[in-house]
N, C-alpha and C positions, 0 to 999 in steps of 0.2 A: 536121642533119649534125654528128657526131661528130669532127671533126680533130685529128689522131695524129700528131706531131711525132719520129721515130725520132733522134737523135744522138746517134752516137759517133765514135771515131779513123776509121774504116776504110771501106771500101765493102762489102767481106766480111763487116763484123761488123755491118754495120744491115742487110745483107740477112739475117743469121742471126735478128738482133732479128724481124724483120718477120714471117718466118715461124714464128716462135713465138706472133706476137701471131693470126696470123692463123689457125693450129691451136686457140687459144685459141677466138676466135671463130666459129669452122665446128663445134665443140662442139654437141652435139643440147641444151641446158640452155634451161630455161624463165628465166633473167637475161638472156638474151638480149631478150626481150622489153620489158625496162626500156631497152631503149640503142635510141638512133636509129642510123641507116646512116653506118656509120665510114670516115671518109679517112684513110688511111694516108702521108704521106711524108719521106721518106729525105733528111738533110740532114746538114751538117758544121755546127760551132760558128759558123764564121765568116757561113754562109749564113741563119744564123737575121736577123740585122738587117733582110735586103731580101724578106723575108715579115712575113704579119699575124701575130698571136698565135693558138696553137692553144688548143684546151679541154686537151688532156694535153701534156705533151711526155716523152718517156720515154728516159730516157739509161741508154749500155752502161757496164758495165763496162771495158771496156779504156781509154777516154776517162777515166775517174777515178782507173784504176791510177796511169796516165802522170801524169797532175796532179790530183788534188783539187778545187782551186782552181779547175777549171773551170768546175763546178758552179754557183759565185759566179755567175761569169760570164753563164753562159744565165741565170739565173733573172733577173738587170740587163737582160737583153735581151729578156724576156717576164714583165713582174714578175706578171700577171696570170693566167698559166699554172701549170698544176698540174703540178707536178714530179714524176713515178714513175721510181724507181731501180733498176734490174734490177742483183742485187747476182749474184757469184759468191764463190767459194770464199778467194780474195784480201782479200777486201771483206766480209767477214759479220760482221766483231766487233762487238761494243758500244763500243767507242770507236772503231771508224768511222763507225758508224753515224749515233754521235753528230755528231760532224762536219759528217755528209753532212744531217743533220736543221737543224745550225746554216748550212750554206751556202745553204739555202731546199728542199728534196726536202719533200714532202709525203706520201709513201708508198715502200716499196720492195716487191719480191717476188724470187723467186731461182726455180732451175730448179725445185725442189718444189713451187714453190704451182702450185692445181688450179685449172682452167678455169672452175671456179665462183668460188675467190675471187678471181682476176683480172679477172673479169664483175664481180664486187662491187667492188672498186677503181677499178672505171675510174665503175661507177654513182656512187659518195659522189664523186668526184672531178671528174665531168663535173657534179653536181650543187651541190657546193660553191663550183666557181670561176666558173658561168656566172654573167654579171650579170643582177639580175633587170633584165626589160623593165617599161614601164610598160603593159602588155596584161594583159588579163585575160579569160581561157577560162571561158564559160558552159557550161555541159552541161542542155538542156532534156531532160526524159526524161519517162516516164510508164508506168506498170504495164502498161498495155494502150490498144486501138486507141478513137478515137473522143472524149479527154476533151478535145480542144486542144489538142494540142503545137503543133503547128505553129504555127497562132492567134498563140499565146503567146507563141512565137520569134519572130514578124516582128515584135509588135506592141512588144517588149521592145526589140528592134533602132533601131524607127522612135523610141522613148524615148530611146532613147539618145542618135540622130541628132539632136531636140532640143536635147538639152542640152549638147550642142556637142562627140559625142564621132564619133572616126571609128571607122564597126563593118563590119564584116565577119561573113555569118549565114552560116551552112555545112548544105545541106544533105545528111542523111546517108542519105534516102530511095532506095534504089539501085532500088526498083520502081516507084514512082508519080510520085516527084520533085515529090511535091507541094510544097511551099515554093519551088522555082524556077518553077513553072507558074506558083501563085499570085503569085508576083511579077513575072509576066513577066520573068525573067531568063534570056536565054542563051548561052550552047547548054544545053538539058537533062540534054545527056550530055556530060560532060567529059572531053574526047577527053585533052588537054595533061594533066591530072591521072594518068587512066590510063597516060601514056605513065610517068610518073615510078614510078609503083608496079610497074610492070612491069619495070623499071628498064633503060628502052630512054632515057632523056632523063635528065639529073644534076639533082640538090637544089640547086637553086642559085636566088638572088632572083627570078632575071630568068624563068626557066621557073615560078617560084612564080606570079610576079605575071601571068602569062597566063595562067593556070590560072582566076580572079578577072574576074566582070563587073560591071560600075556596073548598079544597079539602077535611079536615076533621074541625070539630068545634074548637077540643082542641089541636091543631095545626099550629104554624104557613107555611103551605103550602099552595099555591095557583097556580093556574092553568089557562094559557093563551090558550084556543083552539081558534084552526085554525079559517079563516073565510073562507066563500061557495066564494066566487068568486075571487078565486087563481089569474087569468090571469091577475091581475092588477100589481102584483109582478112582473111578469116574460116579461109583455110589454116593451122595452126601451123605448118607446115614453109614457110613464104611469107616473104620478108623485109617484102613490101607494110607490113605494122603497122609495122615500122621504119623504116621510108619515112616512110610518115606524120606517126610525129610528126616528122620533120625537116622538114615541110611544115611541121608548126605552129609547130616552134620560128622560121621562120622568117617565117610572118605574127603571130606574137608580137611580133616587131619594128616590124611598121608600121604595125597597125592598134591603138587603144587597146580595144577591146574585141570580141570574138568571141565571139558566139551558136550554138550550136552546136542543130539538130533532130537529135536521137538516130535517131527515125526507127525502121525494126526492126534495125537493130546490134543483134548478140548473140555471145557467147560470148566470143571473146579478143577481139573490135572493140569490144564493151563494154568488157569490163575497162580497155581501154585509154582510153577517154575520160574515163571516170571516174579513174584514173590521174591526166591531165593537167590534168583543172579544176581551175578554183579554188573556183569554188562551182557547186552541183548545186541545179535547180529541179525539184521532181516535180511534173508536175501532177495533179492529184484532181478528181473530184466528187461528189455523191452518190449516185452508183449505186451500189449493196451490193454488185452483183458485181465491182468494184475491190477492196472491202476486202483480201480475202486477197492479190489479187495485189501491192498497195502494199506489204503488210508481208512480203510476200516478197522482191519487189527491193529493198528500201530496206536491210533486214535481209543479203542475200548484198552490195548494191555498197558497203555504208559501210566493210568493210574494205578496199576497195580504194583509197579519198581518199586525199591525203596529207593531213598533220598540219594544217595551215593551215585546208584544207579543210570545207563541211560540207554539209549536204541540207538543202534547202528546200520544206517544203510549199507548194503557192500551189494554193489552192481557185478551182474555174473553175467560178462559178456558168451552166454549160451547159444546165444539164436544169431542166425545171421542175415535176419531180417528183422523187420518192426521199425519202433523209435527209435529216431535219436538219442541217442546218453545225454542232451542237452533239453530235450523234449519232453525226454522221462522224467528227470529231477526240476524241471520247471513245475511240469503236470501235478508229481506227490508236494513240493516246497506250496505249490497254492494249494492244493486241498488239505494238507497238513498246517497249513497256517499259523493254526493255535494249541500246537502240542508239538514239545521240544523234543530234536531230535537228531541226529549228526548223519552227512555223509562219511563213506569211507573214500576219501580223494581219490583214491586207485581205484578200476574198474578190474578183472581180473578177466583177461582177454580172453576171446578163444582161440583152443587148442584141440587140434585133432587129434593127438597123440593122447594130451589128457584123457579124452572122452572116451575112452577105451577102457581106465583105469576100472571098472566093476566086475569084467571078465580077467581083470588081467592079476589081481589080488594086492595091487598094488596102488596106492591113492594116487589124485590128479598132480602132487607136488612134486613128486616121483619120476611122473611120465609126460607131468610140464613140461613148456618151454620155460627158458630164464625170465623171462619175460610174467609168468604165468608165478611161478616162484616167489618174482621180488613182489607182487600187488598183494599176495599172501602175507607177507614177510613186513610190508609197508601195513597192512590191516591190522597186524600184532601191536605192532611197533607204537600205530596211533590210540588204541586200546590202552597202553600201558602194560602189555603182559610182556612184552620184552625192551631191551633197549633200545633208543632211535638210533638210525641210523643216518651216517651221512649222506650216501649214496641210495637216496630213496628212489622209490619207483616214478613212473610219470603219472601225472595228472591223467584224467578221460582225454581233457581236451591237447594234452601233450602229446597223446598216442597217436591219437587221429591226428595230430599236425605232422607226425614222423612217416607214418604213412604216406601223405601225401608227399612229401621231400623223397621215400623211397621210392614212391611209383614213377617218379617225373622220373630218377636219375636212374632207374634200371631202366627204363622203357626202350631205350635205342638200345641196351644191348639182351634183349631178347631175341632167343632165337636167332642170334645174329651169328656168323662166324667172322664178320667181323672187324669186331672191335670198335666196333663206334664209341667215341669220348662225347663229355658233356661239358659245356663247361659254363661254371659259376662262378659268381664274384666270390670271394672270400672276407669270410666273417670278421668284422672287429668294429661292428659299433658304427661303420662309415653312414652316412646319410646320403639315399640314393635317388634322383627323380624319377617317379612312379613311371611315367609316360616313357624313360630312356630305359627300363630297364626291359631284355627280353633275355629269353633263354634261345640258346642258338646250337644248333648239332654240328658237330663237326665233321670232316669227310676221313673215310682209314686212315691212318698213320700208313708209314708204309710197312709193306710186309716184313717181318722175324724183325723188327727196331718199333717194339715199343718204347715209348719216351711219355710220362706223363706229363712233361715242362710244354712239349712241342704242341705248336699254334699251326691249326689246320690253316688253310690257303683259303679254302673258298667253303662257306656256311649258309646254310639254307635256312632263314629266320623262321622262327614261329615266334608268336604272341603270346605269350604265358602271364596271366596274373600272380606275381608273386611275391604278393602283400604279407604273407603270413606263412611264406614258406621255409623264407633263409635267417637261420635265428641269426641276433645279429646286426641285420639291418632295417634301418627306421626309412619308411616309405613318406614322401610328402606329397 
């Protein structure tokens, strides 16, 4: 919520104020879409002290005629308030102007300026003086249906809850509501939300925070579902979007981090969330039919970030088929070429344990591998939402290399009873020639004396390439 502070001398003259501000805003302009839902109220000098501070406070003309000095004044009494000066014909010079800039005014405008640049003033304005919160807006998204989002968002969420953060996961699913099912979270349709976009109930904390259910007791997690009547989002002629973000400006406030499931948001309900994050997580896999759709959303929403802002790739090894993870981020880095944008270095493997988590009421981080955990925990971490850590997760290309090092050295003892040894040179940097090196199987030990020191007698060579197996050692 937007609040609009009107003072001048008169009763007459902030009701003239009011109604200029509000022709301003009843304006058909697409800047309207940047402002949440505005409070407008009409006050004297004197009544500013026994109110809170507004985001604008916009003072008449005839109050500055009479005294100047007034000016001083309000702005001691809301130092933290953005001063706009409705100048008239009295008032327009450049050595008043001056003045009125040295008394603390932050902007002014007059009967000429257009309902577009007064939408723009009020945006840098309501922008400039709001305090940042210590919250921080996630926007999970993804090209298309089927790669993880959701997954991702709870499981990001339960991360957070971890590391000792309070979050709040929103979802944005208006047809499935999957993300509140799968949390068991309810009501699945949020009646109290609907009321506010509809704007049958006001922007205010306390209808905020009913809107809002606890996802477990001993937990700080909480859960934003959907509301039943989508269509107000997605209206341009609907205030619903400006609604909205004065919902979030206001869980900005209390919770320190919010996870957001995009869900199918589209068109100006997109635009809009993308708008208000701070950082944007796309999720991928390697299915070839993502390709084009990634580099199409990524390429239309990155002009809509703000500055701070940026897009995150996070590869959801899902399928256990398609491209390569070397394949896939070649394929989006060329067709993304010319729009900035970041890998998330960790891939976040599959797990079949995980993949269960929607039946099981329990997220994927839960019913992860460790494995599955730290690529979560590494994605935070490179975000900035929590601290780095030392013992980060592996690269794409480190996992695939450990795998391969596991398949070689379990292979002789599958299904074995037994016991076949393997044996490897040991790590430290030595320099080995390519051609002398092979891996060689050893024959049992003898029976109930294991020894892992003991050198089989007689080995039956195989040829193994392994250039990139044994960390370590440098191949010439």
């Amino acid at each position: 919520m937007l609040d609009i502070f009107v003072v001048d001398h008169s009763a007459e003259e902030r009701s003239r104020l009011i109604s200029e501000i509000n022709r301003h805003l009843s304006s058909n302009n697409r800047e309207l879409d940047y402002l949440p839902a505005v409070n407008i109220k009409p006050l004297t000098p004197q009544e500013l002290k026994f109110h809170s501070e507004p985001d604008i406070c916009v003072v008449g003309p005839e109050l500055l005629v009479r005294d100047l000095t007034q000016l001083g004044k309000i702005k001691a009494s809301i130092p933290k308030s953005s001063i706009l000066v409705r100048l008239d014909r009295r008032i327009d010079s450049l050595s008043v102007i001056e003045q009125i800039a040295r008394f603390g005014a932050d902007d002014t405008y007059s009967e000429d300026t257009s309902s577009r640049e007064f939408l723009r003033k009020l945006v840098m304005l309501a922008r400039r003086e709001r305090q940042a919160s210590s919250g921080k807006l996630i926007l999970v998204d993804s090209a298309k249906g089927g790669v993880g989002v959701s997954s991702v968002a709870a499981s990001l969420s339960e991360a957070l809850v971890e590391e000792g953060k309070k979050v709040l996961v929103v979802d944005m699913d208006f047809e499935t509501q999957d993300l509140s099912r799968f949390l068991a979270a309810r009501p699945f349709f949020n009646e109290s939300l609907e009321a506010i976009l509809a704007g049958h109930a006001p922007v205010s904390r306390e209808g905020v925070e009913q809107c809002v259910s606890r996802v477990w007791e001993d937990a700080d997690l909480y859960c934003l579902p959907p509301a039943n009547y989508h269509s107000l989002l997605f209206r341009t002629d609907s205030k619903g979007s400006r609604l909205l973000i004065s919902v979030f400006e206001i869980l900005d406030q209390i919770y320190d981090c919010i996870v957001i499931d995009a869900g199918p948001a589209a068109g100006q309900l997109r635009e809009l969330l993308y708008r208000i994050a701070d950082q944007v997580i796309m999720v991928v896999n390697n299915d070839p039919a993502t390709l084009y759709a990634i580099a199409d959303r990524v390429s239309k929403m990155s002009p809509q970030l703000a500055a701070e802002a940026g897009i995150w790739l996070l590869e959801n090894g899902s399928r256990s088929y398609g491209l390569s993870s070397a394949t896939l981020r070649a394929e989006i880095n060329s067709a993304l070429s010319q729009v900035s944008f970041h890998w998330v270095s960790s891939a976040v493997p599959f797990s079949k344990s995980a993949s269960r988590w929607q039946g099981a009421g329990s997220p994927m981080l839960m019913l992860g591998s460790s494995r599955v955990k730290a690529a979560l925990k590494s994605c935070l971490s490179e975000l900035g939402l929590i601290g780095s850590r030392a013992n980060s997760s592996l690269t794409v290309e480190q996992s695939g290399l450990i795998k391969k090092i596991r398949s070689v050295i379990t292979l002789p003892y599958k299904r074995s009873a037994e016991g076949k040894g393997l044996s490897l040179p040991a790590p430290g940097g030595e320099v080995i020639d390519k051609k002398a090196v092979q891996i060689k199987k050893e024959l049992p030990f003898k029976q109930n004396q294991p020894d892992s020191t003991q050198v089989a007698t007689k080995r039956e060579e195989e040829n193994l390439d392994v250039e990139q197996l044994i960390s370590g050692v440098t191949i010439q």
